[in-house]
N, C-alpha and C positions, 0 to 999 in steps of 0.2 A: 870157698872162702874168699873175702874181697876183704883186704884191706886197707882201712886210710887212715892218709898220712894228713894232720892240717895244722899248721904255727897258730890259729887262732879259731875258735870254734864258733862264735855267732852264727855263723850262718852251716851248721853242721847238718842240721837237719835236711838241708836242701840236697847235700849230697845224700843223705841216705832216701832220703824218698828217690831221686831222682836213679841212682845204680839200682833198687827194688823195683822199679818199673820196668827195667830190662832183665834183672835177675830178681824174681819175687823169691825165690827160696832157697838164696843165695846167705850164709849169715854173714854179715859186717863186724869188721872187727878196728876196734881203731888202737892204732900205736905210733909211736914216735920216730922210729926212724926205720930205711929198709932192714936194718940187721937184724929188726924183732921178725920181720914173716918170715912165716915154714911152710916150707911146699910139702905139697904142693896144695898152690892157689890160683882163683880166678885169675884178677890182677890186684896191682895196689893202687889206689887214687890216692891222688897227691894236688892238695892244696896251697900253693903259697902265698898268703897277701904279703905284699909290701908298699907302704905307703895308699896310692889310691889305686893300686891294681893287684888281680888277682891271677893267678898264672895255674893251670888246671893240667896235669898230664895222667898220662896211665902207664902202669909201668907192667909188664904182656907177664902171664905166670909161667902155667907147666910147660907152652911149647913155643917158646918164643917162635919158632923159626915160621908158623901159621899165621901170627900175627902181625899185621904193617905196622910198619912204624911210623907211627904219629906224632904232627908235632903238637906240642902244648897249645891250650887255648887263652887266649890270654884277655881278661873279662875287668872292662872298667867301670871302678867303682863311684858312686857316688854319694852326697847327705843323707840321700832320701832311701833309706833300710828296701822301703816296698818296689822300688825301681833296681837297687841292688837282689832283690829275690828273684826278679824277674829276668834281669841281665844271665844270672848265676845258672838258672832254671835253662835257658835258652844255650848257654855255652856248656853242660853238662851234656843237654840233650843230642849237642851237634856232636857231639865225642866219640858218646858213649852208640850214636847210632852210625857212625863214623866206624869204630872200633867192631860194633859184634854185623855189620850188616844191614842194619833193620831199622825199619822207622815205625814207629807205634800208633795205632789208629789214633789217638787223642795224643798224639805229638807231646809237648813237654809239660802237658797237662796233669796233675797230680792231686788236684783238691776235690773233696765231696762232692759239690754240687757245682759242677761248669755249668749247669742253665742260669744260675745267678750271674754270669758273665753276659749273659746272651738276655738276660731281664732285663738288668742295669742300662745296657745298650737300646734297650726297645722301650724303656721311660723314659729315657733323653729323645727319643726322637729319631734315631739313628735309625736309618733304611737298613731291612736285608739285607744285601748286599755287602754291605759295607763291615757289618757286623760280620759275614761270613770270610769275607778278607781277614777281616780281625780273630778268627780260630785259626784259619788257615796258612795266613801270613806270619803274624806272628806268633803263634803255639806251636803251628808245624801242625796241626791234625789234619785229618782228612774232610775230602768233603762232605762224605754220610755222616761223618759226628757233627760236624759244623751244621746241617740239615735239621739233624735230629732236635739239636739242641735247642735251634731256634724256633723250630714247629712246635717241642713240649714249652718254653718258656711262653711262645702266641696264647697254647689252650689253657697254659697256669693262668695267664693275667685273664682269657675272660672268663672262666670258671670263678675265680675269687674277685672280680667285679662283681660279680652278683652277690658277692655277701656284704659287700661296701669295703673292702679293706684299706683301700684305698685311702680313707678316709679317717681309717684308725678304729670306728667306732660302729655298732650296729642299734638301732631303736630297739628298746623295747619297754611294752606300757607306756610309749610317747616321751622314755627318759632314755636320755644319752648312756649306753653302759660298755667297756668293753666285755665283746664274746671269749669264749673260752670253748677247750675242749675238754673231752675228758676219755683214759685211758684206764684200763682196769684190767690186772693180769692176772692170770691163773695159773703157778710154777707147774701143774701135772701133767705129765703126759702117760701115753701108753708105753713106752720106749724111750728112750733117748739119744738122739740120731749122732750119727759120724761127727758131724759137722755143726751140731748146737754147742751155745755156748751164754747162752741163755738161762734163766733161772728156772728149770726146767729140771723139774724131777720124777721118774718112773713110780705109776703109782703100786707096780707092786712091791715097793721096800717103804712109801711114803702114804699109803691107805688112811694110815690112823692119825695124819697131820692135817688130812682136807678139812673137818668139822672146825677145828680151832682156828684153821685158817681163815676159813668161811668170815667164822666168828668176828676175827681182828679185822678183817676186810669191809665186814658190814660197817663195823664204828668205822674207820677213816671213810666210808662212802659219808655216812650220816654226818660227820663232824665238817667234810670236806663243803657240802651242801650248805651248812648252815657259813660257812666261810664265805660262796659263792651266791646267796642268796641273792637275788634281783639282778643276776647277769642273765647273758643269755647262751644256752648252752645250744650248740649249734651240730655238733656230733660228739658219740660217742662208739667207744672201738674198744670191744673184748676180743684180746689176743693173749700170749701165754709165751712157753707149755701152748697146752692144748685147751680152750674152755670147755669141748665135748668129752673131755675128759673127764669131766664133773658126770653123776649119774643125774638122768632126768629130774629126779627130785630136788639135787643140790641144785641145778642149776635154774629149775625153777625158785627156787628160795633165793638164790643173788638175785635174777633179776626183778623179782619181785623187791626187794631189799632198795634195790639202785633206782627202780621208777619210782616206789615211795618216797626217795630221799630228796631226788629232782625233780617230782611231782609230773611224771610224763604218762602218756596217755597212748590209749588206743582207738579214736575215732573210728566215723562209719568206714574211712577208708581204708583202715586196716595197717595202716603205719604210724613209726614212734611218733609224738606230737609233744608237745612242749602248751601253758597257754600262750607262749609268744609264735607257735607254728608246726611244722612237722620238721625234725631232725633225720640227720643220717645216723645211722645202725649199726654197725657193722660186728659179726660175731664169726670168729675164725672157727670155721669145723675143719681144721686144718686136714687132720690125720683120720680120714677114710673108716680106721678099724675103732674110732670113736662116735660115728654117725648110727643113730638108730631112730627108727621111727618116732619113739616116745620122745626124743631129744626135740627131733626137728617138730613136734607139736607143740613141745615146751614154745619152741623160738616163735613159729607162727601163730601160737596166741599172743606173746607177745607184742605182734605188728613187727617181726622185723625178717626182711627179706635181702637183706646184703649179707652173704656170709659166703666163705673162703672154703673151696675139698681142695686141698693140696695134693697133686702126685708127685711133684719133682721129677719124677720121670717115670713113665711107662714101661720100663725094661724090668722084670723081675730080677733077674739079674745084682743088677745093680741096685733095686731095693734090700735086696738082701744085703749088701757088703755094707750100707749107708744105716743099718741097722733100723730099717724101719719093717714092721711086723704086717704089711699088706700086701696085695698080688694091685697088679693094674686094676683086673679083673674087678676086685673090690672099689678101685677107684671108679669105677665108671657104675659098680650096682647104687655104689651111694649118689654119687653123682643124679643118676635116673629119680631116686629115689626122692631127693629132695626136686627134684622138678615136677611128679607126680603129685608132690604137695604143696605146691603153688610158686617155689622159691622163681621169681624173675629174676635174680643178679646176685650171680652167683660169681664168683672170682675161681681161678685154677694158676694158684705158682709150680712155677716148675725153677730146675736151675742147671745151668751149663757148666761143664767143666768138671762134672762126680768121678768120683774115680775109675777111671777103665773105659769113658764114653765119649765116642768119635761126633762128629758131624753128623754123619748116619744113622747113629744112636739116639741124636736130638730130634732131627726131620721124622724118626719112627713118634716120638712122642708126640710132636706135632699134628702127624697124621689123626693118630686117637684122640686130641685135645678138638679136630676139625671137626670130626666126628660128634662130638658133644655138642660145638657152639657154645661155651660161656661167655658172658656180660665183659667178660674180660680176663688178662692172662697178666701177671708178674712173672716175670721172668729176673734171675738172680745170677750172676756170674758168683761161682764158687769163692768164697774168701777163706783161708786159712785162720779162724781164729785162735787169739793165744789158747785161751779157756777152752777149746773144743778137743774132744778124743781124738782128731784127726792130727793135732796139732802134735797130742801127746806122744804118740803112736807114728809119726810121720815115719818116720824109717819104714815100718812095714809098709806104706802106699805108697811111697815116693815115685817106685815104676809106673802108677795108675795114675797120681793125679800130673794132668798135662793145662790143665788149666782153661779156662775159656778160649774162645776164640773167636774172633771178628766175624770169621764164616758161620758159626753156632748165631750168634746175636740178629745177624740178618736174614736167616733160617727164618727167625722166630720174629723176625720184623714183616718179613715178607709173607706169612702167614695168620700174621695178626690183623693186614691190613684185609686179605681176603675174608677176612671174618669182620668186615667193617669196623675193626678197631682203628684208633689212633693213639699215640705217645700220648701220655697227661702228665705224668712225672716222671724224672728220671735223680740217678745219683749214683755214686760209689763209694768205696768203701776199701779202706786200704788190706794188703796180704792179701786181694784180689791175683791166684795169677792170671797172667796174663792183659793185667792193668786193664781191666773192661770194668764194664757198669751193670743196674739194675736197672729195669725201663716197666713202668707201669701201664697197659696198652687195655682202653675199653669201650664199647660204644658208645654212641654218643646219650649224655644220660646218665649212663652207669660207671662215672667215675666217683673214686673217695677220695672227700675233701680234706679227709683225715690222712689221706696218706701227701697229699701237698701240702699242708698246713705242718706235718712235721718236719718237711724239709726247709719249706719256707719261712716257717716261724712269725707269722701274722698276727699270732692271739696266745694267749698262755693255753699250757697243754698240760692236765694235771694227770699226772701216774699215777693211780694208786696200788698198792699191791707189792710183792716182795720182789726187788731188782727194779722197782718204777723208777723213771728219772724224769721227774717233773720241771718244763721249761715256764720260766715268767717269761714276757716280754716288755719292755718300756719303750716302744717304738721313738717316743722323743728326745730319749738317751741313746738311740743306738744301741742298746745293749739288752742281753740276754740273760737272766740267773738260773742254773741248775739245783735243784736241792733233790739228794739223792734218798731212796729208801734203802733198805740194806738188802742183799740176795736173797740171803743165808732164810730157808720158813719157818726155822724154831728163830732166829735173832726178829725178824720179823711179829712174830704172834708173841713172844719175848716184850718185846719193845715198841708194840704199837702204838703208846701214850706218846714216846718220842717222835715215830714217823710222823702223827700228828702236828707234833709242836713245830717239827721241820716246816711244814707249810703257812705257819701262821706270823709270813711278814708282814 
């Protein structure tokens, strides 16, 4: 338990992100004065502004006599909110790493996407160098993030210079239109893992909801289409749940459904095509014990050749405690399986930090990912989500999960690069322990613009499906509007006249 103490709360937030980076699965609790904490506790953090400064201590919990005593930080404030977040951020960091020992690879770094720091710096002009002073100096990160960060922000800007982002706008039929993408989810899966938290339902209790699902899903494809008429759609990405989790038949019916609706094609070259060009594809055959041959014919008649075999890890083991219903074994027949029929670019996520799995554990799954060679590898630092059974249940894993770690990430960096990959995207995600990130690493060629374009947010990106969260963009506003779909697959197929009307700004 960490308690804090603060006379003014504006800036509350910043402590609790910032004590969750050194204790992710620690809960906070906040109260007024020391006579509310009960031991035994972490510590208490103690905020006090007065006038234009802020005065920052710890107060040591069950054994004092381990703990040095420290003096206060004392943090001056100023007009400017975003220069006081930063001040606040940096005197947390020196405390708290001060207090438990430790300094954290991405220093007092806490936001989603640090390569937007490291973008922003490389528009203006700003040398290398200078920018990695600028993680280093003052974040406090290390120098392999400062690295990282700056080489995937180099590949983001020249991968989306080729679509004109730049620019705001892309041609088509010789008219100025903004591009868009577009997202389509499929809640079912085979099982439902540890760690999902996602709208994601097991199709043996949910069999007899796919059909109607289908149904509601086709109309917002078809209504969305007549919305987006004369834009240019530039990819598109079925994820889930599981989309292989549809039988062949269904899922030749959606994407039959979705080409009709966006008018896409399958030229002599065998990929999705647009009449403005050929688009990106991408269809997640995440989960191994949902790949069958009839399926992967479905897709390659289709034209489409970017799709996802998820292992997450190679340990039986630990597929079983994660609640996923496959052996490795299976990963790699399927895997074979769609490479014997033609698939070139294929992706394999894995994720660091499962319950019960060392260093050792990663590099074993490594080894059998080398062995394959895929187009590319996503790699995941575990997050604690609220909505996940892991979350609910934490008491029973608490001994297993230890959370990522800097050594696991560089495992998997150093092993991605012998596989000629490179970083293209990167980001994180909070209830991460171990405050690490997710890094997108592929050859050159076979990276998804869909997966940068969600983080970057360049073009609107339209969800369709149950739990979509569909982004506008108004690049000339600076700003972003979300409009949510519901989870829930009966409120969904329920209420699809509204998911509809939600889109129609």
């Amino acid at each position: 338990m960490i308690y804090l103490i603060q006379n003014k709360k504006e800036y509350d937030n910043d402590f609790r992100v910032m004590a969750q980076a050194f204790f992710c699965n620690e809960k906070m609790v906040a109260i007024e004065d020391e006579s509310e904490a009960v031991l035994p506790h972490r510590f208490i953090l103690c905020g006090e502004y007065n006038d234009d400064m802020l005065l920052v201590s710890i107060f040591s919990g069950v054994d004092d006599d381990n703990n040095p005593h420290l003096a206060p930080v004392s943090i001056e404030l100023s007009d400017d909110i975003l220069i006081n977040h930063r001040r606040i951020h940096a005197g947390l960091y020196k405390l708290l790493s001060c207090y438990t020992g430790r300094e954290l690879p991405w220093g007092d770094l806490t936001g989603v996407r640090p390569t937007k720091l490291a973008t922003e710096r490389l528009e203006m002009g700003e040398d290398e160098m200078s920018i990695k002073s600028f993680f280093m100096e003052e974040h406090f990160a290390t120098e392999q993030k400062a690295d990282i960060c700056i080489e995937t922000a180099k590949r983001e800007q020249s991968l989306l210079k080729a679509y004109g982002f730049e620019k705001g706008y892309l041609s088509a039929d010789g008219e100025e239109c903004a591009p868009f993408c577009l997202y389509i989810g499929i809640p079912f899966c085979p099982t439902r893992c540890l760690y999902c938290s996602f709208a994601a339902y097991p199709l043996g209790t949910h069999a007899n909801r796919v059909t109607p699902y289908l149904e509601a899903l086709e109309k917002e494809i078809e209504a969305v289409s007549k919305l987006y008429s004369g834009r240019k759609l530039i990819s598109v990405y079925f994820g889930g749940g599981t989309p292989t989790a549809l039988s062949a038949k269904e899922l030749d019916r959606l994407l039959d459904s979705t080409f009709k609706a966006f008018d896409l094609s399958v030229p002599d070259n065998g990929r999705v095509s647009t009449k403005n060009g050929e688009i990106e594809f991408t269809v997640e055959a995440g989960r191994p014990d949902s790949i069958t041959p009839e399926k992967l014919e479905v897709l390659k008649r289709h034209g489409i050749t970017r799709i996802s075999i998820n292992p997450q890890t190679m340990r039986d083991e630990t597929l079983d405690v994660i609640g996923r219903r496959h052996s490795s074994t299976d990963t790699i027949n399927a895997f074979n399986m769609a490479r014997d029929m033609g698939f070139d670019n294929i992706n394999m996520d894995m994720i660091v930090g499962l319950p019960g799995e060392s260093v050792e554990d990663v590099r074993y799954t490594l080894d059998k990912l080398k062995t394959l060679n895929p187009e590319s590898i996503t790699v995941h630092s575990l997050a604690i989500k609220r909505a996940a059974r892991l979350n609910e249940q934490f008491d029973d894993y608490s001994d297993m999960v230890k959370g990522s770690t800097n050594e696991m990430l560089i495992a998997v960096d150093e092993v991605a690069r012998e596989l000629s990959m490179k970083p293209y995207y990167l980001y994180r995600q909070k209830n991460i322990p171990g405050n690490m990130e997710n890094v997108g690493y592929a050859k050159e060629g076979c990276e998804c613009i869909y997966n940068i374009l969600i983080m970057e947010e360049k073009c609107d990106i339209l969800a369709l499906g149950a739990g979509g969260s569909t982004k506008y963009v108004f690049p000339s506003e600076n700003r972003i509007e979300r409009v949510e779909n519901v989870k829930s697959v009966d409120d969904y197929i329920g209420r699809i006249d509204e998911m509809i009307k939600r889109k129609m700004l």
